[in-house]
C-alpha positions as a LaTeX table, in Angstrom:
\begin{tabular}{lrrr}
\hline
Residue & $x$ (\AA) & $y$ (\AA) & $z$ (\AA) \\
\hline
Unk1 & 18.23 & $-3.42$ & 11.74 \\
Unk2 & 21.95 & $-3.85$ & 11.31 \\
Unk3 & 24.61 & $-4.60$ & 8.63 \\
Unk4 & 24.69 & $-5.03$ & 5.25 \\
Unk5 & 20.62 & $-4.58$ & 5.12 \\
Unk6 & 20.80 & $-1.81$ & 7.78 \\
Unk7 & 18.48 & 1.63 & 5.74 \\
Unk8 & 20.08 & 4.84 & 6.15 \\
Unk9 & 17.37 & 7.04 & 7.92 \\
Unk10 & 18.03 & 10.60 & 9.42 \\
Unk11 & 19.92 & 10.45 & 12.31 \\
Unk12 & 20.47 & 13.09 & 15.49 \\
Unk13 & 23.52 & 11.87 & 17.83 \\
Unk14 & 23.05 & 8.42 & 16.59 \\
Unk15 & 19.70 & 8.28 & 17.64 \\
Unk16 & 17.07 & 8.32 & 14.95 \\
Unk17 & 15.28 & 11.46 & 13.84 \\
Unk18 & 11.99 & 12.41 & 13.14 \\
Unk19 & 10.46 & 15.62 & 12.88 \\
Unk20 & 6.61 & 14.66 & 13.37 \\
Unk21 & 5.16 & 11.45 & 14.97 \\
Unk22 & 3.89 & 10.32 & 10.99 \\
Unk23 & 7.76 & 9.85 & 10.54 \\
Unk24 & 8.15 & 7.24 & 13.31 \\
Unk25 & 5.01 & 5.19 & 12.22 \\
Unk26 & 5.76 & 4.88 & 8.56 \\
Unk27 & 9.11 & 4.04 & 9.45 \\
Unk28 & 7.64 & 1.43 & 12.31 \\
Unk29 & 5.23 & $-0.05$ & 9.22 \\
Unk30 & 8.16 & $-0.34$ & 7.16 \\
Unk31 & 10.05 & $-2.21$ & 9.73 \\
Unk32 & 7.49 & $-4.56$ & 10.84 \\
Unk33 & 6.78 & $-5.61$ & 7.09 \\
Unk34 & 10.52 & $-5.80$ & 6.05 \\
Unk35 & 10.59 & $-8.02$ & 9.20 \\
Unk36 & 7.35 & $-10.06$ & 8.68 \\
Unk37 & 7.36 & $-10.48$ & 4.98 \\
Unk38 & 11.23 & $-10.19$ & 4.19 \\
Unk39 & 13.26 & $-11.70$ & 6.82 \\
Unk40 & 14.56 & $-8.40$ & 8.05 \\
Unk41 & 15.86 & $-8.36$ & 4.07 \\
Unk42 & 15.46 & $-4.61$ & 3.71 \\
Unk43 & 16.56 & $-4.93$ & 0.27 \\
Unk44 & 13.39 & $-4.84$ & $-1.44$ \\
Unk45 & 12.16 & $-1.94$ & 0.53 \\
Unk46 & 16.07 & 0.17 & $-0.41$ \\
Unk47 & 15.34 & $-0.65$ & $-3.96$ \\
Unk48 & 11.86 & 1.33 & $-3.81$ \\
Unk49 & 13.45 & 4.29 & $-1.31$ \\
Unk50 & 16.34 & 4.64 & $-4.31$ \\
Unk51 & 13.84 & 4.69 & $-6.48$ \\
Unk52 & 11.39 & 7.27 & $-4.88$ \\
Unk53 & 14.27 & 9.35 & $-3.83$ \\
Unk54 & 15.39 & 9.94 & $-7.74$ \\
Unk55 & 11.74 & 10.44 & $-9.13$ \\
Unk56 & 11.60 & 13.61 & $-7.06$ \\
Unk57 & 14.85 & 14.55 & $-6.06$ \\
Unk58 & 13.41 & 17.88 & $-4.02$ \\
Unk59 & 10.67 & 15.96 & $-2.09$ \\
Unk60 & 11.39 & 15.44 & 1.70 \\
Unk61 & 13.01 & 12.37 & 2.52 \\
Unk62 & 10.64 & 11.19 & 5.02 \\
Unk63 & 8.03 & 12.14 & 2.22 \\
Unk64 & 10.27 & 9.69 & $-0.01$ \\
Unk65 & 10.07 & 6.82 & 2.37 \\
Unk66 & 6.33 & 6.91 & 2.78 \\
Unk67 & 5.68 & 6.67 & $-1.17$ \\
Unk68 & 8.52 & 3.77 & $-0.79$ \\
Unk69 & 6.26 & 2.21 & 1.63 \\
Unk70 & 3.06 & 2.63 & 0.13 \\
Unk71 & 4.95 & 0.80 & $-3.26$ \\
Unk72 & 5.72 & $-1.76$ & $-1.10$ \\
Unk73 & 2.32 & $-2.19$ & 0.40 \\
Unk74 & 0.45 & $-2.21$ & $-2.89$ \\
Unk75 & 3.47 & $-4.88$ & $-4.86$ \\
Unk76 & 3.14 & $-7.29$ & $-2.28$ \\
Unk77 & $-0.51$ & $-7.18$ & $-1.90$ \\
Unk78 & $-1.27$ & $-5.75$ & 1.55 \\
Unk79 & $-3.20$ & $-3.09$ & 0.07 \\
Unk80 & $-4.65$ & $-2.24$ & $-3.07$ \\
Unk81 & $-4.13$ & 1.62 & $-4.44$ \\
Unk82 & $-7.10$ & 2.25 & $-3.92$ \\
Unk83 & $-7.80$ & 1.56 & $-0.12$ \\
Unk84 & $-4.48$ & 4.06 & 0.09 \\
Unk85 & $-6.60$ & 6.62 & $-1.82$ \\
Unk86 & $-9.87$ & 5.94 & 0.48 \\
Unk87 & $-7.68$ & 6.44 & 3.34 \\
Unk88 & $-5.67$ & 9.77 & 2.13 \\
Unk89 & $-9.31$ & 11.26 & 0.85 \\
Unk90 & $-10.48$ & 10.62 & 4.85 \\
\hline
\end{tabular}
């Protein structure tokens, strides 16, 4: 991830940050899809961050990015909504 489609995510010293291992697997999901089904086009996943980031200005970034992702999963039909809810309610 580099350039023009390069996602500004936390970073500590240049290195990326995470506070909790969650943070480094739903960024490693969102990676691996922007690459599989995008071309490494992290475009369509930005547009959805932007978006989650201004619906709840106050809610943790990393929080932010995983309701990106889970838009992104559900639009392009790798999950429905409702296998996310089975999943959160186990």
């Amino acid at each position: 991830m580099s350039g023009r489609d390069a996602v500004d995510v936390p970073r500590r010293n240049g290195e990326l940050a995470f506070d909790a291992p969650w943070q480094a697997r739903a960024f490693g999901l969102a990676a691996a899809i922007v690459e599989t089904r995008f071309d490494g086009d992290w475009a369509p996943f930005r547009a959805r961050l932007i978006a989650a980031i201004g619906s709840d200005e106050g809610r943790p970034y990393w929080e932010s990015w995983t309701a990106a992702l889970e838009d992104l999963l559900v639009t392009t039909d790798l999950v429905t909504s409702g296998d996310l809810d089975a999943l959160a309610a186990s």
